[in-house]
N, C-alpha and C positions, 0 to 999 in steps of 0.2 A: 504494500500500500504506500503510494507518495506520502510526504507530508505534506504536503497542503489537500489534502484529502482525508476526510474523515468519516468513520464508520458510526452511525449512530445505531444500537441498539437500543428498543424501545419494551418495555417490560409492560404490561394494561391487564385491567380485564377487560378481556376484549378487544377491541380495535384504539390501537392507540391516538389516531387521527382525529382531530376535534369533531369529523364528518365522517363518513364512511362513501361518501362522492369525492372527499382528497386521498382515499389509496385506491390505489389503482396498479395496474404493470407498471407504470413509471414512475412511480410512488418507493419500493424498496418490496423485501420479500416475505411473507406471510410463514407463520410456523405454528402449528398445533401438533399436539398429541395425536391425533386423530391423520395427520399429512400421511405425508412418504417421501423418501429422501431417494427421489429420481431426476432427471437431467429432464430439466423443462418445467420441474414443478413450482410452486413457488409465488408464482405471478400475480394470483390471485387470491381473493379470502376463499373461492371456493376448491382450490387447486393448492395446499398449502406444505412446506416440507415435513418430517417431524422432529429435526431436530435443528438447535439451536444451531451447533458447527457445522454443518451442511446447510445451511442459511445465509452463514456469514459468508460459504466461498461464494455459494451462488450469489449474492447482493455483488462483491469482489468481481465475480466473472460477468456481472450484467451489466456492470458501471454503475450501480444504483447505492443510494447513500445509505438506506434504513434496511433496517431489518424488525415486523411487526411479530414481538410474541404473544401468541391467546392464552393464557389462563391454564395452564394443567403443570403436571410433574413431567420434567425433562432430567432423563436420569443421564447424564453424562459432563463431564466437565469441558466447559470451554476454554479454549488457550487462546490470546490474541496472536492473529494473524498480522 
């Protein structure tokens, strides 16, 4: 990651977005318990990964800033990339 680039992770219940019409694909990448940690997912609240480190590369591989987490137990430890 540049520095002048930064990665925000966003922790919510829920949608962390003051709106849920400001996330979007260009918005950053959606992560729930409930996802799947496949290549292309992500994009959406309805299409979302399940873990938090596979969220962070794919936000990294999309150019995208945020990364949004929903509300459950994520059992893995994350390292900054």
């Amino acid at each position: 990651m540049s520095a002048n680039r930064s990665l925000v992770l966003a922790l919510a219940a829920g949608l962390c977005c003051a709106s849920a019409a400001l996330a979007g694909p260009t918005c950053g990448i959606f992560v729930s318990p409930q996802g799947d940690d496949v290549i292309g997912a992500g994009l959406t609240t309805d299409d979302p990964v399940a873990t938090i480190g596979f969220a962070l590369t794919r936000a990294l591989d999309e150019g995208l800033d945020c990364v949004f987490v929903q509300r459950g137990v994520y059992a893995e430890i994350v390292k900054p990339i």
